[in-house]
N, C-alpha and C positions, 0 to 999 in steps of 0.2 A: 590523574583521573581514571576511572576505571572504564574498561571495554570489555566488560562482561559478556557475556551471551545472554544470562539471564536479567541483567538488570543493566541499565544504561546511562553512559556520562560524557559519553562523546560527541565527536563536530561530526557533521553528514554534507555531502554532498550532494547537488540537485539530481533528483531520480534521471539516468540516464545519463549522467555523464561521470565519466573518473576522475578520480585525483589527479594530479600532475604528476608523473612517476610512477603513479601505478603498474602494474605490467598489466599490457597488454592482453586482454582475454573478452572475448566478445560472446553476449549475453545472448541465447536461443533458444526455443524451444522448451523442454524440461527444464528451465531455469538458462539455458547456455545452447549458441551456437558456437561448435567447436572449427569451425574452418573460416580463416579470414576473409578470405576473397568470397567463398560462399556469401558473405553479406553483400558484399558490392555486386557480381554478377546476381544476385536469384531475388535478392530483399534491399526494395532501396525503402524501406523500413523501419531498419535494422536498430537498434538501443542504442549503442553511440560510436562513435569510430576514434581509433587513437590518436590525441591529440599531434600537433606538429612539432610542437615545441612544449618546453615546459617555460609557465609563466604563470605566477600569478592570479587566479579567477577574481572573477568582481564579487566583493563581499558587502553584507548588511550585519554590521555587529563585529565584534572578533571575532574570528577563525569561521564564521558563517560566510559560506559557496551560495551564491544565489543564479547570478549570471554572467556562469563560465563558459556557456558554449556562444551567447551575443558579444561579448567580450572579446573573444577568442576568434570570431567572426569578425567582428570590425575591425581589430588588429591587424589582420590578415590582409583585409581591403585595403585598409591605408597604406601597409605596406606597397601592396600592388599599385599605390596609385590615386586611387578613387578614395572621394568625399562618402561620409558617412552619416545619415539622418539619423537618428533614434528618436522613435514615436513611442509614446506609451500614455496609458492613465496617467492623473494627476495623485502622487504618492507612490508611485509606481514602483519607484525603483530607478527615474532616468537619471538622475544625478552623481548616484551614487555608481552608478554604470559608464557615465561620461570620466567621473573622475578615475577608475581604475585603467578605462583606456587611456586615460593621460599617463597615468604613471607605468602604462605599460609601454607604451611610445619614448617615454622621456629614458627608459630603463638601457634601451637601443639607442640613445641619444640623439633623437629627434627632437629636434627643436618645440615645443608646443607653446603657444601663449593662448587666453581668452576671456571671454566677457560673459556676465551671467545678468540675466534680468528678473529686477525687481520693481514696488512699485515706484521707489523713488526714479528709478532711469527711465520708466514709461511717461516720469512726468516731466522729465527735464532732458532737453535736446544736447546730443553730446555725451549724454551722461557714462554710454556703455562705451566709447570711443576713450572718455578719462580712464577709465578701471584698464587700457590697454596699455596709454600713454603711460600712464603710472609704472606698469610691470616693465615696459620697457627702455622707459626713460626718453625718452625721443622728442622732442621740440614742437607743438602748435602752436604758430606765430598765428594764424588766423582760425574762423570757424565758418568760411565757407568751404562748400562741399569740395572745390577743387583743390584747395591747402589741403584738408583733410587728406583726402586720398594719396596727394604725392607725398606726405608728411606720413602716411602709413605704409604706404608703400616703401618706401625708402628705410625703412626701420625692419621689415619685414624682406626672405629670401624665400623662393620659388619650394625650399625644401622645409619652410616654417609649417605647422599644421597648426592653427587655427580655431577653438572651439567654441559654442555659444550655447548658450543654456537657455531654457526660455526666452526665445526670441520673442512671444508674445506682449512679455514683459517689459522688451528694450523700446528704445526709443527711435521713429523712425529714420533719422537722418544717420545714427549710428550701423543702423540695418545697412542705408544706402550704401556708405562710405564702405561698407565691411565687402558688400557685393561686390564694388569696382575694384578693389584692392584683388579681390580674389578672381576677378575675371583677368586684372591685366598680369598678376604675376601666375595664374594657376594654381594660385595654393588650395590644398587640400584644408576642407573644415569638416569639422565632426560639431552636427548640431543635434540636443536634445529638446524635442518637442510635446508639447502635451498634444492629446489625439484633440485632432477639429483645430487647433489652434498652428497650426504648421507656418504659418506666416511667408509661403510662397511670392504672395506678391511683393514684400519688400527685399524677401533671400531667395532668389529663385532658383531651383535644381539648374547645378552646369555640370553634365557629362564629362567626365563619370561619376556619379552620385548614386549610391545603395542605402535603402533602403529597409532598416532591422528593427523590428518592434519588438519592443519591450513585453513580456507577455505576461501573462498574469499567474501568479504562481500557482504548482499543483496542488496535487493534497501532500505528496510526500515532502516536496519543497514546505508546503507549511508545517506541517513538523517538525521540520528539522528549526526551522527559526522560530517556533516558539521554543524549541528546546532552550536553542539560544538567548533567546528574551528573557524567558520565567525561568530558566538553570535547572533544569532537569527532566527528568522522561515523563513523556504527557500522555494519559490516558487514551488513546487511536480516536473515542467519542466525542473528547473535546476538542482533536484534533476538529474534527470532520464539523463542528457548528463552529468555532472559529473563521474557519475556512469559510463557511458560507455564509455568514454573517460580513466578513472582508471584504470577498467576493475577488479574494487571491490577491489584492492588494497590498505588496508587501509594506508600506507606511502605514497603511491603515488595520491591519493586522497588528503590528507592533503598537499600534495605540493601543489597540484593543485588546490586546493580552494584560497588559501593564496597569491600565484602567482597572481592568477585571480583578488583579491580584492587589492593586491598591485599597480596592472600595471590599473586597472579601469576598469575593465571589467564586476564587479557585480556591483550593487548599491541597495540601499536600499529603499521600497518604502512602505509605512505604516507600517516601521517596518518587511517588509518582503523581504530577498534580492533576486533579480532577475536578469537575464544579461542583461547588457545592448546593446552587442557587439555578431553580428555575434559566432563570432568564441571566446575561451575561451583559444587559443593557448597564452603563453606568452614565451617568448626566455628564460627565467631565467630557465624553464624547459629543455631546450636543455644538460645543463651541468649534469643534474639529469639523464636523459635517457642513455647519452653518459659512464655515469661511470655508470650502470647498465650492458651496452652492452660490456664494456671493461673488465668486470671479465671473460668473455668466449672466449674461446678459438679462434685461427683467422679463422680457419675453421668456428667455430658456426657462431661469428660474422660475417662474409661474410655472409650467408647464411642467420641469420637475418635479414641484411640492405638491400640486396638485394630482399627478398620475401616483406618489408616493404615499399621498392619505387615500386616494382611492384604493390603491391594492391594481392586479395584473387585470387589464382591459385592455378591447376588443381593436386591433389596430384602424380598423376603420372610424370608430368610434373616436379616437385620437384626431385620426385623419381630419374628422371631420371638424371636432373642437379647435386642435390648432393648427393643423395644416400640413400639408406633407413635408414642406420645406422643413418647417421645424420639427418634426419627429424626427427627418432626418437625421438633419444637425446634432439632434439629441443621441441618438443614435452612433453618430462621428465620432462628439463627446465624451462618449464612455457614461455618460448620465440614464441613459434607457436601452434594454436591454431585451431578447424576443427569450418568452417563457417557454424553458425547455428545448425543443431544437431549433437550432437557427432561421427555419424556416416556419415556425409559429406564426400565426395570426394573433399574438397574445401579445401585449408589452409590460414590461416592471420598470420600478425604478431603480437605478445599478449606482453603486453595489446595494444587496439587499438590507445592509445598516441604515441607509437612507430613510426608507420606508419605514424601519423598526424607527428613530428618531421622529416620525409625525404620528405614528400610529398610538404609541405609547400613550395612554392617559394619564400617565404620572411619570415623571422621569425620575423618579425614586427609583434606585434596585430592590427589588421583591426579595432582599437576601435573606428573610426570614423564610419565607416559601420554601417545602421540600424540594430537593433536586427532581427532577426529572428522570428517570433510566439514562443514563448516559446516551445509549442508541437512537435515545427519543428526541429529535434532532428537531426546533421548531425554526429554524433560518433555512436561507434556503441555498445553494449551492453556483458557484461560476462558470460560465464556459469556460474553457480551455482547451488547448492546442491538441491533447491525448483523448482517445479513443473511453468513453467513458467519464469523463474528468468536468463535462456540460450539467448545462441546466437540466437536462434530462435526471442527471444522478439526485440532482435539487428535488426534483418532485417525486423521484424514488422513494429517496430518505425521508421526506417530507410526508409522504400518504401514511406509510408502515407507521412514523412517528402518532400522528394524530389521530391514527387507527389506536395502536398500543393505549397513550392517554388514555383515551375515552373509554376503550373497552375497559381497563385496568378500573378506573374508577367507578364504572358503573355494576361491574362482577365486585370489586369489594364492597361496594354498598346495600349491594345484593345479599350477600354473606351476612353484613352485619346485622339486617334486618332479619334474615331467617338463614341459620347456620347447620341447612341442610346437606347432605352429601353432595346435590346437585349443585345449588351454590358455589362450596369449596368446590368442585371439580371444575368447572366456569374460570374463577378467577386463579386456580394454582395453572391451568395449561396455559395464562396470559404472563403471571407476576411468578413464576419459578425460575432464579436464572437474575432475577433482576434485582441487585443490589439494596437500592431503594425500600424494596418490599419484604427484604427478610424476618421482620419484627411479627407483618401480619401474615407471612407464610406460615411463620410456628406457632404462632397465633391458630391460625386455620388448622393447623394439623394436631392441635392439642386440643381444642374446644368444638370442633365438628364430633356429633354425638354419635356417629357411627362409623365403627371401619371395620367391615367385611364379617356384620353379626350375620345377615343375609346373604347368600347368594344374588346379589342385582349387579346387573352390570355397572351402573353410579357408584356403587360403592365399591365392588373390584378396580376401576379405573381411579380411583381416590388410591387404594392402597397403592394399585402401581404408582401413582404420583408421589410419595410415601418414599415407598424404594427407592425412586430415582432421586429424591432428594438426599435420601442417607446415601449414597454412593456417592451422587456426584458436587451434590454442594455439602454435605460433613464428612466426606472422603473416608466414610466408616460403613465399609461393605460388610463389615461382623455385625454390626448391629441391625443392619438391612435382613440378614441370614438369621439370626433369633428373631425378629419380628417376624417373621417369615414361619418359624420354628412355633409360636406361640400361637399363629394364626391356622395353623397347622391342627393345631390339638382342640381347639375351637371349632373349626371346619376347615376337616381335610379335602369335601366334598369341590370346594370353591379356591380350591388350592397349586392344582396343578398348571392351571397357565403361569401364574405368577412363578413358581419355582422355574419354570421354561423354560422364562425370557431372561431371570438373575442373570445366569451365564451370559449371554448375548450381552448386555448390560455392561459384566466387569471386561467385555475384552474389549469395549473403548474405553474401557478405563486403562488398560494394556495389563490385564492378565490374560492364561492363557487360554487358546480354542479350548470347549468342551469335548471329548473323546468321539463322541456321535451326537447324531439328531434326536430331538427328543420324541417321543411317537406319537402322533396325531392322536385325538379322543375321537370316541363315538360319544355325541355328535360332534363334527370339527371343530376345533377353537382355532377361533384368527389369532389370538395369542403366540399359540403353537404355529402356529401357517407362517407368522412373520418372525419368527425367531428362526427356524429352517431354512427362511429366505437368506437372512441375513447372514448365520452361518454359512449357507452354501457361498455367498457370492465371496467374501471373505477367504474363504479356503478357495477358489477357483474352482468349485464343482457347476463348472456350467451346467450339467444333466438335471441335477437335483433341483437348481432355482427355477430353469426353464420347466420345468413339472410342476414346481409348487405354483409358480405364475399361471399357470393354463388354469388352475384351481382358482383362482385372487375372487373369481364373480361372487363366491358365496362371502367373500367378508366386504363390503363395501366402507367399511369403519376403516380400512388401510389402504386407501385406493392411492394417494401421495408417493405411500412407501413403497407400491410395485411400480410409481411410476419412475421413482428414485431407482429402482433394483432394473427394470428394464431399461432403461439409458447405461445402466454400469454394465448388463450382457452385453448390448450392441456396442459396448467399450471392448469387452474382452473376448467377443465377438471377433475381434477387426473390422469393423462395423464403424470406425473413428468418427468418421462425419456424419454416420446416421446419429450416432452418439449425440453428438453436438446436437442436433437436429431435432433430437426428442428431448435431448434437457433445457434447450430454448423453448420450445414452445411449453413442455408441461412445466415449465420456473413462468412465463409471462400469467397462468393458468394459476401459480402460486403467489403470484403479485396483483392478482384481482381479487383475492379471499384475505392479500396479507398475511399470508402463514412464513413468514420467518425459517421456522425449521425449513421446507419443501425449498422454499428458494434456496437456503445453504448448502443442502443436500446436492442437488441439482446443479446449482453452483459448483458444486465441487467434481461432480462428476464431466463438466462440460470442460473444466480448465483442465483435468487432465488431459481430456482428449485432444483439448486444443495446445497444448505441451505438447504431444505427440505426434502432432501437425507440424509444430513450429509456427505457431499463429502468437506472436506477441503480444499483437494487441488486443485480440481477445481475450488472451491469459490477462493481462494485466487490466479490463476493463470489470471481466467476470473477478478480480480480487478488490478491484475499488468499491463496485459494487456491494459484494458479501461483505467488505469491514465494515461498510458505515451503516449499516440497518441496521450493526447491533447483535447480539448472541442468540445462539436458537433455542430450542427446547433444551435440557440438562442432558439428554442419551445424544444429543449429537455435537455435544460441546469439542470433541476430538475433530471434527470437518469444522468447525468453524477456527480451531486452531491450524487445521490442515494451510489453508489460505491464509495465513496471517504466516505460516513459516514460509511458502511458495514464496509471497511476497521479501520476506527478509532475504533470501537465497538471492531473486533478483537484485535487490540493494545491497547486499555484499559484491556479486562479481561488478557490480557499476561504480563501487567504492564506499555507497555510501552508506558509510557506518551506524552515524546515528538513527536512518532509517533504518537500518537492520535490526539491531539490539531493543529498537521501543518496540518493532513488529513480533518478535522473539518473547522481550517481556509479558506480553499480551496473549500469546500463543502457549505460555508457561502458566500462566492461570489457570488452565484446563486440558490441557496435552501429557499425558505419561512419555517416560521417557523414550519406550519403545512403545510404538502402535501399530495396528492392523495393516492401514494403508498406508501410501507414498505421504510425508507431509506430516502421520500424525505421529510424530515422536521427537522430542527435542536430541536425542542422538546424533541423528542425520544431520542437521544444521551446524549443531556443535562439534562433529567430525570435521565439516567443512571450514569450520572457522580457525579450530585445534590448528589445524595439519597446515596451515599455511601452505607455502611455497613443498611444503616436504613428501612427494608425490611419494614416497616411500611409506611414511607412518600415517596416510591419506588409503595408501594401499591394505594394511592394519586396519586400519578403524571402521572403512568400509567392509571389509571381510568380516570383521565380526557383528554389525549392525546385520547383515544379512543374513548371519548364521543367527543369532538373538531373536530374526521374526520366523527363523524356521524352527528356532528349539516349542517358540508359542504355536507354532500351529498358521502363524501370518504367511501363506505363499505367496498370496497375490502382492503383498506388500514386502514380500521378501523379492519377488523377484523385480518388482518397480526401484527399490531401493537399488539393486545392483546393476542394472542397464542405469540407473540416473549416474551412481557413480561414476562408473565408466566412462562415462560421454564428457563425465569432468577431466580425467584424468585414467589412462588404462594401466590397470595391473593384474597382476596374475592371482593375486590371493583372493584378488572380487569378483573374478573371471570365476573362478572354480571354486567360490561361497554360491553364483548366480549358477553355477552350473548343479552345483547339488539341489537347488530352488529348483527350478526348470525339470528338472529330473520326475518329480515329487507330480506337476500337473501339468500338461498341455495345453497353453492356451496361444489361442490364435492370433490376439493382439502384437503377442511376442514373440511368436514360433521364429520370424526372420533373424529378430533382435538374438536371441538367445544363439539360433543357429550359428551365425555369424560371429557368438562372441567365442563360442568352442572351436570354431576355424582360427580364427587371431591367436591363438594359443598356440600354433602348432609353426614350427620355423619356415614350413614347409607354405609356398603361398599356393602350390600347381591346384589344392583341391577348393582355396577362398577364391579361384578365377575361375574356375567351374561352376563353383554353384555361383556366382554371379552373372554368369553368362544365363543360367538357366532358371535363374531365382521368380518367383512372381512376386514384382513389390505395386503395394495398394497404397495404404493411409501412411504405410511406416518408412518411405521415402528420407524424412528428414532425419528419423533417428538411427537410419543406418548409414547416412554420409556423417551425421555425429559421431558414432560407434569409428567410422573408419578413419574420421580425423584424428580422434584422440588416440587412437592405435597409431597411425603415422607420429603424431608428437613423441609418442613412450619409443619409439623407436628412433628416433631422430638423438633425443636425448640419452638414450645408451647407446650413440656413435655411432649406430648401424645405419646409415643416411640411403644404401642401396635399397632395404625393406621399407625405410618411411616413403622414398620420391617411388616406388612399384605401387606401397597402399594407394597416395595419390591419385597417381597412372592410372589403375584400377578403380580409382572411387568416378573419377573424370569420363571413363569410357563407359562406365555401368549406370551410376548412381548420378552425373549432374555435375555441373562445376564444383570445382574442389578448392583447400586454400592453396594460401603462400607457401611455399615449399620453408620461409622461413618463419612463422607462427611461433610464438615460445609456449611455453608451457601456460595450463588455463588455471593453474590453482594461484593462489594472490596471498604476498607473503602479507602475516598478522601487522596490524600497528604497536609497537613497542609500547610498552608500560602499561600490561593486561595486568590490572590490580584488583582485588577483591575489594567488593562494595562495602559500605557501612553494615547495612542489614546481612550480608551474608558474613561476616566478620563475627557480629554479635548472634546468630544462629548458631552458627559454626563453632563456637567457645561454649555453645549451651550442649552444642550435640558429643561432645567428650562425659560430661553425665548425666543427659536425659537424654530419654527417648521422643520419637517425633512427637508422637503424641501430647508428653507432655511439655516442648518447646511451643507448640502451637497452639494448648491451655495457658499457656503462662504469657505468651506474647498475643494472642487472640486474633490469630489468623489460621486458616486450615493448612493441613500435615501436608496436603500436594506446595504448598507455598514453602514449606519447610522442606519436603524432600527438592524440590527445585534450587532451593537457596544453598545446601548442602552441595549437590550435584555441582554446583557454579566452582563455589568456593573449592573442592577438591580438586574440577580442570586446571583452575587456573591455579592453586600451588604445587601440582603436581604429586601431593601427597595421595594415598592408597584405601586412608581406613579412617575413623570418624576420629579414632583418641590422637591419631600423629596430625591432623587438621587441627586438633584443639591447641593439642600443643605448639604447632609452628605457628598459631595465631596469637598463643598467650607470649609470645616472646616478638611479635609484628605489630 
């Protein structure tokens, strides 16, 4: 199977926990905390900790990790001693969780025996007592309760453990019997309960008893098992309505993937499957919902079905209809659920499939109906354990969705009625970007009767629409440049904003800086104003943006984008937490108008800072966020990739691959290989996965991605790239690629970071204990005890163990707790059998003799998909040039 970067075929492990065997390397801040014990003393937080033992995780499906850290938790307890409850929803997950701790127990050879309830044992006394008898062969001469007991007792020893499975389901004289055995020898049981149904009063907790609930999956856990399910990389959009349609139920998930691809509703499309169909409802589902609903009682059920054709209502209103006791219960249940934060006055029916099953006026699939935008999410979303991963994200995803819809249809209907410049400008700033709509985007851009015969602002912002479409969704900036060149010799008078911003334009496509600024007109153009901007902050000219900003009040058409540009100064300000502080409130500001781009933007700027911090789980709430809304306008499709690579980086050092490679795939849709900022270039990621364990050719690749965003004119991103390095792993080549960055501009963000990386260079430590004695450190606290662990690791590792245990010593008395003096190295060696995919195999054969252009006319995908797919295919065989790739492919 292949483990590409760019395309993916691999098993993933649950977000936040590694493989068994992995090495040790623990996840912080820019992607990575580099000192171990820093996790334990400073962040009881932290991503995950390394495991104790290697063994086994509890799987759903082949080689699918679901729940390895509950697993590996109750394991642990039994060992110790103590009985083990496991609570979860109904489909949860608890069975399949019970049984891996049995064969994790039995692996250690502990004894295990037990009994699982169904309906026939609830209906017949004894029944779960036989299913024991049976296993262990043992004599019931009678079937009253005190034979039972000593007849089970005697077959059983104080070191047997015990387990029961839906006790709700057993019968109760079996419950009895099972209690006294375990009270009079102490045996340890491991029981799986459905929530609300715990059956305490017939098995009552005996000290010591822990208690570990089964939890509801993330979002990255559910893609990694529909990987599993449907066989292959899924779309991040279908992740994310899956997910909420489930309601993270891993049974009820797996129906519903399966249903979905049965009935036609997914399809596959280079390998990657995506819906084809509105709606993901299929009727085979109805029977699955109905006998979930039918174990509860007619009270509940009433009370479920009817809060589910209602829709989310007012908790008191419930209250009052059927009482507190049972909303509770409902509540207990796992069946109703508070809308948005757990503290709502609002209630739903849970999971939100419930609801879609009475709501539906036809349980037919809609599978003729056009898809939807993929980002256009109409389910709604589960709480969960992580910061961001709540019903909160449900009603996020859920506004911008229904927003989108509506606008989209009601700007093309607009259009079609009268296909004025107004119009088309309306529905290309909603439907540009979005898959769905490409037919009536060139539509729109062929049959709108005017592009830029007047001077109007309507129709100048049409052609810029225009532009940005030839760049970035036909990846043909020449033909962008003669349109541009024809429009020219027509009216050169309405000419020069558009020429402007081109530039600005191709360098998130990652070509390079323009030489200067372009110069303002008499009278100003915002045009010009926000092109200035963006080059300056880009290049780190804090002076220049901070001037053109003071200016912003005469263009009120770009108010978004100064407020995108002034959250990124008070970034490179050192300003970190103002940072944060202005991109939360002006993104809440961009989630009340629904502007997509503004929130991505801003998104982006607040996870760096909060990288910078070492805030986890803001980093990883601001990236759940940003993927599932959806893609932004076409000029900032490079930040909405930024965050989709953040994300992979984290799912690589936590192991888990398959998250990595589908977030990667998705981030190669519209990421150049080198880009401006931290995040926008598939280089950087693909360095990190290359170089494996080999902190040597890790030390290489980083050096030249540095040097690559300084040949383009990227400092600010040239110098984020090589302090991120570093903190992975310290070398000299990235030390002094970062120090030629640093060189180029001063910025404050980094002043400490950079300082300190030109100290570490030098054998000498007398002048790194000075300036640490006298240092001022603000926001960049966490990245300079990173910068100083991963120096101690490269030193520890070239035997010099006096210079690593002094950096320590040094980081301990300046900087804060420090790690383990025995920490291994943070890079994480490759999984074996990196093979080239299908699609880059048959590229790769075409590109020996055609050019992009024409592999991606003949296959009918764009040349960034091609040059992507090439890029893959050459890492992973190691070959140099396009004709030795053809060839080692035509004989593979």
């Amino acid at each position: 199977m292949s483990r590409g970067v760019l395309q993916s075929q691999t098993q993933a492990d649950r977000w936040g926990h590694p493989t068994s065997g992995n090495q040790i390397f623990p996840v912080h801040g820019d992607f990575y905390l580099e000192l171990a014990s820093y996790i334990e003393d400073r962040h009881t937080d932290h991503l995950w900790l390394a495991p104790t033992m290697c063994v086994a995780p509890a799987r759903l499906g082949a080689g699918m990790f679901v729940f390895e850290a509950e697993s590996q938790k109750a394991f642990e307890l039994i060992q110790r001693g103590s009985s083990v409850r496991f609570v979860g929803r109904r489909l949860s997950g608890r069975s399949t969780l019970l049984g891996t701790v049995t064969s994790l127990l039995e692996s250690v050879a502990v004894p295990v025996t037990g009994v699982r309830g169904d309906l026939a044992a609830q209906a017949t006394p004894g029944y779960g007592l036989e299913q024991i008898r049976a296993d262990l062969g043992f004599s019931l001469k009678s079937r009253d309760t005190f034979s039972a007991v000593e007849a089970l007792a005697g077959a059983l020893g104080p070191n047997w453990v015990l387990t029961v499975d839906d006790p709700h389901l057993l019968d109760t004289f079996s419950l009895h019997v099972i209690a006294a055995v375990r009270q009079r020898l102490k045996l340890r049981l491991v029981v799986s309960a459905v929530a609300g149904r715990t059956c305490e009063e017939d098995l009552p907790a005996v000290w010591p008893e822990s208690l570990v609930r089964v939890p509801d999956l993330d979002l990255p856990t559910t893609g990694a098992l529909l990987h599993e399910v449907l066989g292959g990389a899924i779309d991040p959009h279908l992740t994310a309505r899956f997910y909420g349609k489930s309601g993270g139920i891993a049974g009820l998930l797996t129906a519903l993937a399966d249903s979905a691809r049965s009935e036609g509703l997914l399809e596959q499309v280079h390998g990657v499957w995506r819906a084809r169909a509105a709606s993901l409802w299929s009727p085979s589902i109805t029977i699955l919902i109905d006998s979930m609903l039918a174990e509860l009682s007619d009270s509940m059920a009433e009370m479920v079905t009817w809060l589910a054709e209602t829709g989310p209502t007012d908790s008191d209103q419930m209250h009052e209809r059927f009482g507190r006791t049972r909303v509770r219960e409902g509540i207990q249940h796992g069946f109703v659920s508070p809308v948005g934060a757990a503290t709502s006055n609002r209630l739903q029916a849970w999971p939100p499939i419930v609801g879609t099953r009475f709501q539906m006026e036809s349980h037919s699939p809609e599978s003729t109906r056009p898809a939807v935008r993929p980002s256009q999410l109409d389910e709604q979303y589960p709480g969960a354990s992580i910061a961001g991963a709540g019903t909160e994200l449900t009603q996020l995803a859920r506004s911008f969705a229904e927003h989108d819809t509506r606008e989209t249809e009601q700007a093309r209907r607009a259009w079609g009625i009268a296909a004025t410049p107004e119009n088309a400008l309306r529905y290309l700033l909603i439907a540009l970007g979005n898959d769905e709509e490409r037919q009536t985007v060139r539509r729109v851009f062929l049959e709108t009767p005017t592009l830029i015969l007047d001077p109007v602002e309507s129709d100048f912002r049409l052609l810029f629409q225009y532009i940005q479409w030839l760049v970035f969704e036909m990846n043909d900036p020449e033909q962008a440049r003669n349109r541009l060149a024809e429009v020219e010799r027509a009216t050169p008078h309405a000419l020069v904003p558009a020429q402007a911003l081109l530039p600005a334009l191709l360098v998130f496509r990652g070509e390079a800086m323009p030489s200067g600024y372009p110069e303002q007109q008499t009278p100003p153009s915002g045009t010009i104003h926000l092109t200035r901007l963006l080059l300056a902050v880009l290049s780190g000219d804090i002076s220049t943006a901070e001037e053109e900003l003071r200016s912003g009040d005469l263009f009120p058409q770009f108010a978004w984008q100064r407020e995108f540009i002034e959250a990124a100064l008070a970034y490179l300000n050192g300003a970190v937490s103002k940072s944060i502080e202005l991109a939360l409130r002006y993104r809440e500001q961009a989630t009340q108008r629904f502007d997509r781009t503004s929130f991505t933007a801003l998104s982006y700027v607040a996870a760096l800072a909060s990288q910078h911090l070492g805030n986890v789980e803001l980093t990883r709430r601001l990236i759940l966020e940003t993927t599932v809304i959806g893609r932004p306008h076409l000029a900032f499709g490079s930040v909405y990739s930024a965050m989709f690579v953040m994300g992979a980086m984290d799912a690589h050092f936590a192991g888990r691959e398959q998250n990595r490679e589908d977030m990667l795939l998705e981030a190669a849709t519209v990421a150049p290989i080198v880009g401006p900022l931290l995040g926008m270039g598939l280089d950087f990621p693909n360095a990190i996965v290359d170089s494996g364990a080999d902190s040597e050719k890790f030390d290489r690749d980083m050096s030249q991605a540095v040097d690559a965003r300084l040949d383009k004119g990227y400092i600010v991103g040239a110098i984020q790239t090589g302090l991120s390095a570093l903190t992975i792993s310290w070398g000299p080549r990235t030390a002094g690629a970062l120090a030629r960055a640093a060189h180029r501009v001063d910025l404050p963000v980094f002043r400490n970071a950079t300082e300190l990386s030109s100290l570490l260079k030098s054998t000498d430590l007398g002048p790194l204990a000075e300036w640490s004695r006298t240092v001022h450190v603000g926001d960049d606290q966490d990245l300079i005890v990173r910068l100083l662990g991963s120096a101690s690791r490269h030193a520890k590792a070239a035997g010099d163990d006096a210079r690593s245990a002094a950096l320590l010593e040094l980081t301990r008395e300046y900087f804060g707790p420090s790690h383990d003096e025995g920490a291994i190295p943070a890079l994480r060696a490759p999984s074996p059998g990196e093979t080239v995919t299908q699609r880059e195999h048959e590229i790769g054969l075409l590109a020996g003799q055609l050019s992009n252009p024409a592999i991606a006319a003949r296959l009918g995908i764009s040349r960034r998909t091609v040059e992507n797919h090439i890029a893959g295919a050459l890492r992973k065989t190691g070959k140099t040039n396009r004709k030795e790739l053809a060839s080692y492919l035509a004989s593979h």
